[in-house]
Backbone as a ProteinNet text record, in pm:
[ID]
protein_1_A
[PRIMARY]
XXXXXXXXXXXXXXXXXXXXXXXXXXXXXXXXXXXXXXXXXXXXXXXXXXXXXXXXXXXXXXXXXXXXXXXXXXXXXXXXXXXXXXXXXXXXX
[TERTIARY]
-711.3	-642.8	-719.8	-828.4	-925.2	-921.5	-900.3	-904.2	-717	-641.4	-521.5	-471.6	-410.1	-375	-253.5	-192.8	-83.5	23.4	-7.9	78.6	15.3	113.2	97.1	-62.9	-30.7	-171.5	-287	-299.3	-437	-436.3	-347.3	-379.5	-419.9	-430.2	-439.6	-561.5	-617	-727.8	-868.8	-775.8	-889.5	-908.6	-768.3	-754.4	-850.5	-905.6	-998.8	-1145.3	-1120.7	-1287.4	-1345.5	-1189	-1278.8	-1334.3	-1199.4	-1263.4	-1391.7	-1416.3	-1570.3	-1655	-1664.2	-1746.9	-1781.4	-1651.6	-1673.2	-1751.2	-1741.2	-1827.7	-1996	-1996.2	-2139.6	-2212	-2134.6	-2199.4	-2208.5	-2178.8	-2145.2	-2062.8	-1977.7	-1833.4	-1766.3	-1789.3	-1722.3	-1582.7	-1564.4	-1450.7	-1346.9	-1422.6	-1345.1	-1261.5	-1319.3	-1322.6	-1191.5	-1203.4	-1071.7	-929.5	-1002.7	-862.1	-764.1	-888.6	-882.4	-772.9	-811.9	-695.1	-589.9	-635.6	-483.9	-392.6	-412.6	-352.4	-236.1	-356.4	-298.2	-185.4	-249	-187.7	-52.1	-28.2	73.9	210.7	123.5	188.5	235.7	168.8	204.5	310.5	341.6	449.4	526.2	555.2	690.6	714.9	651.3	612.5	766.7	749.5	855.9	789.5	885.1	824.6	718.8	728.6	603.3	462.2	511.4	367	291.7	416.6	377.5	265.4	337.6	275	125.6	127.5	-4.7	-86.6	-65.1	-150.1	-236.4	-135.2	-165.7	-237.8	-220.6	-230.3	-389	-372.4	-501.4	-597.1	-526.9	-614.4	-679	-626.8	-681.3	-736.1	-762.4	-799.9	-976.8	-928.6	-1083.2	-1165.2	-1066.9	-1188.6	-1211.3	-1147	-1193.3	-1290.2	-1287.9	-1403.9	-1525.9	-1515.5	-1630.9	-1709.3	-1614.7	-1683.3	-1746.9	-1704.5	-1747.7	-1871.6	-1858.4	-1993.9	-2121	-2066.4	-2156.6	-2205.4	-2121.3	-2127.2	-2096	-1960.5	-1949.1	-1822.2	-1839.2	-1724.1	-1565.9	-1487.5	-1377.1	-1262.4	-1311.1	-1143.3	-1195.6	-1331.8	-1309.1	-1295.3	-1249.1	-1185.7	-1061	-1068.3	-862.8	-790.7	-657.4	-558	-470.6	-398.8	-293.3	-268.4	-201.6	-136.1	-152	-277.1	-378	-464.7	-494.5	-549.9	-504.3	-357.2	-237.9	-206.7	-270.6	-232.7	-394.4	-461.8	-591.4	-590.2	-573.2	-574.1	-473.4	-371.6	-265.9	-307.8	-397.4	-481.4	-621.8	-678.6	-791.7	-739.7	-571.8	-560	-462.1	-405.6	-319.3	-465.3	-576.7	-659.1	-712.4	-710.6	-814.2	-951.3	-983.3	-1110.7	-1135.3
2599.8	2658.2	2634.5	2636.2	2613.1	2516.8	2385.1	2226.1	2200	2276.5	2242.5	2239.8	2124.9	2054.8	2085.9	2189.5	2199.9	2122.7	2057.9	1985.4	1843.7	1772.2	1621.1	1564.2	1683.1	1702.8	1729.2	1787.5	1824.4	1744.4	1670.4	1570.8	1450.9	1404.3	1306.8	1287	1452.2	1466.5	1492.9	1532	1465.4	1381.4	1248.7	1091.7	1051.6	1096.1	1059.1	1118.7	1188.9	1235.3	1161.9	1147.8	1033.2	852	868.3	698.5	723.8	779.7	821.3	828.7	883.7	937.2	752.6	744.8	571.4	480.8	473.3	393.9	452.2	556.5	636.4	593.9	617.8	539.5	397.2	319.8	195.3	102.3	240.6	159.3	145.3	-8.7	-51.5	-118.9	-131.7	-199.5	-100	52	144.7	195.1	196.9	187.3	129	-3.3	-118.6	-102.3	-16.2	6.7	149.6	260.3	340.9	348.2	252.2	138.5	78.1	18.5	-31.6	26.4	140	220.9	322.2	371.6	457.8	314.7	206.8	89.8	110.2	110.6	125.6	261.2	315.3	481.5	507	401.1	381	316.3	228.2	119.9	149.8	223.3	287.3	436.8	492.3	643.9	686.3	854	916.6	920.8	940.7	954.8	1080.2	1147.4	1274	1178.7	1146.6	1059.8	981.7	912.2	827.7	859.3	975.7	1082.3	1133	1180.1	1231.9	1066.6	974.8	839.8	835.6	805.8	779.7	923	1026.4	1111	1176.2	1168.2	1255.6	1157.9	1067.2	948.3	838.8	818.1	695	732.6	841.1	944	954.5	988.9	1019.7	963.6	865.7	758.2	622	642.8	545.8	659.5	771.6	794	817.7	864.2	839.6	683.3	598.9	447.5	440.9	445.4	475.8	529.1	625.2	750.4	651.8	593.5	511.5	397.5	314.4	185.8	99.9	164.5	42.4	-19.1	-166.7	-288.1	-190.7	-172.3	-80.9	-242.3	-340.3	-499.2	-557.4	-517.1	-560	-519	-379.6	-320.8	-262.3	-197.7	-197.8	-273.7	-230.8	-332	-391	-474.3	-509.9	-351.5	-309.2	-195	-73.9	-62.7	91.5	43.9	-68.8	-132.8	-123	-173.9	-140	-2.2	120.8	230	279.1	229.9	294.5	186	92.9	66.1	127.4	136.5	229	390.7	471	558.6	532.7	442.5	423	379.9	338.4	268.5	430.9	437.2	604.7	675.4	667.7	766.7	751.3	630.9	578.6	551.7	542.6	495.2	371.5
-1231.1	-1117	-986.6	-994.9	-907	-843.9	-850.9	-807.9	-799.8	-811.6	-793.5	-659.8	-589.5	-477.5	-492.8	-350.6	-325.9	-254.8	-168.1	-20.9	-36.2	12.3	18.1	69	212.3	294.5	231.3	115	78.3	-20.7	-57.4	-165.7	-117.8	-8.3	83.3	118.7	136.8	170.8	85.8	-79.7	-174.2	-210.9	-223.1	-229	-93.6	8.8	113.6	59.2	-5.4	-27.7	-150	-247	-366.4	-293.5	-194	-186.9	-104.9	-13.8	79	-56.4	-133.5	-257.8	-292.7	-342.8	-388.4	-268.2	-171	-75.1	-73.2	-72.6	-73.3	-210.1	-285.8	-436.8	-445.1	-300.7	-408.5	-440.3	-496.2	-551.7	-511.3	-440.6	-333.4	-441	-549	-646.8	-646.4	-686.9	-685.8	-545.7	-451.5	-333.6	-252	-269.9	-287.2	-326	-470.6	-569.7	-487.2	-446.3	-362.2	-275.5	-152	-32.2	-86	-193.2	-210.2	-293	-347.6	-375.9	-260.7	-163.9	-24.2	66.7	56	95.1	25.3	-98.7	-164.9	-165.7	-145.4	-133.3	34.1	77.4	250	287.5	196.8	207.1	100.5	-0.5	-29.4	-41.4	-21.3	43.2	84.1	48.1	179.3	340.4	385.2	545.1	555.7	461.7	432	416	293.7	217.4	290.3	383.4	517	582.1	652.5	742.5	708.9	545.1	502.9	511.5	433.5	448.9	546.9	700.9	798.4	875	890.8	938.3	899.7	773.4	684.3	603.9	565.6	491.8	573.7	650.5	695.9	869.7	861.9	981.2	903.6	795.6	781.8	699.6	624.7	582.5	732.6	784.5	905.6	1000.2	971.3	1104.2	1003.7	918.8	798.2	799.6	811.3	768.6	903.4	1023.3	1162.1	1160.1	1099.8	1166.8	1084.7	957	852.3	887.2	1010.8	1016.7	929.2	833.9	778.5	873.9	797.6	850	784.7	877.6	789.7	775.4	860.6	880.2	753	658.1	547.7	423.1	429	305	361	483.3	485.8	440.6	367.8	383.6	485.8	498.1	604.9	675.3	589.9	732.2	693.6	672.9	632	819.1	812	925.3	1084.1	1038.8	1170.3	1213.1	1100.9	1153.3	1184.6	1156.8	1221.5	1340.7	1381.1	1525	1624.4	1556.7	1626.8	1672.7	1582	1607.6	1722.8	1712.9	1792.8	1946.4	1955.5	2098	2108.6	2044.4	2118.8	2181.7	2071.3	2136.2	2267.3	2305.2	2434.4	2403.2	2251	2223.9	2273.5
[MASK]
+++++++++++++++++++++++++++++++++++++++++++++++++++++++++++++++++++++++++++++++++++++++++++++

């Protein structure tokens, strides 16, 4: 009962804490599978799932890889990529 994920949103946001986990360890394979998974769930998603992807997932494994210095143009996918630049130019970063 304890670890049970209610809302798209908080599931989004433990699918962001395993792949961070996977880069911190390493597992950069797992990592990959991680993205292209959210990659996947991004591109046939409801407009919810959408929303959580972009909104909660790729919000905070891109400012995570940031704060880390890692390279994020070489483990994003195609358009896990297009929505974190779309985030970084709305922001005025």
């Amino acid at each position: 009962m304890k670890n049970q994920v209610t809302t798209i949103y908080k599931q989004a946001e433990r699918f962001a804490e395993i792949t961070k986990s996977a880069i911190v360890s390493g597992n950069i394979v797992r990592a990959k599978k991680c993205l292209a998974l959210a990659e996947r769930l991004f591109a046939t998603g409801s407009y919810e799932t959408q929303n959580a992807i972009s909104n909660v997932y790729v919000f905070s494994v891109s400012t995570f890889m940031e704060l880390r210095h890692c390279s994020i143009s070489n483990l994003f996918p195609h358009s896990l990529k297009a929505e974190y630049l779309k985030q970084i130019n709305t922001s005025g970063v």
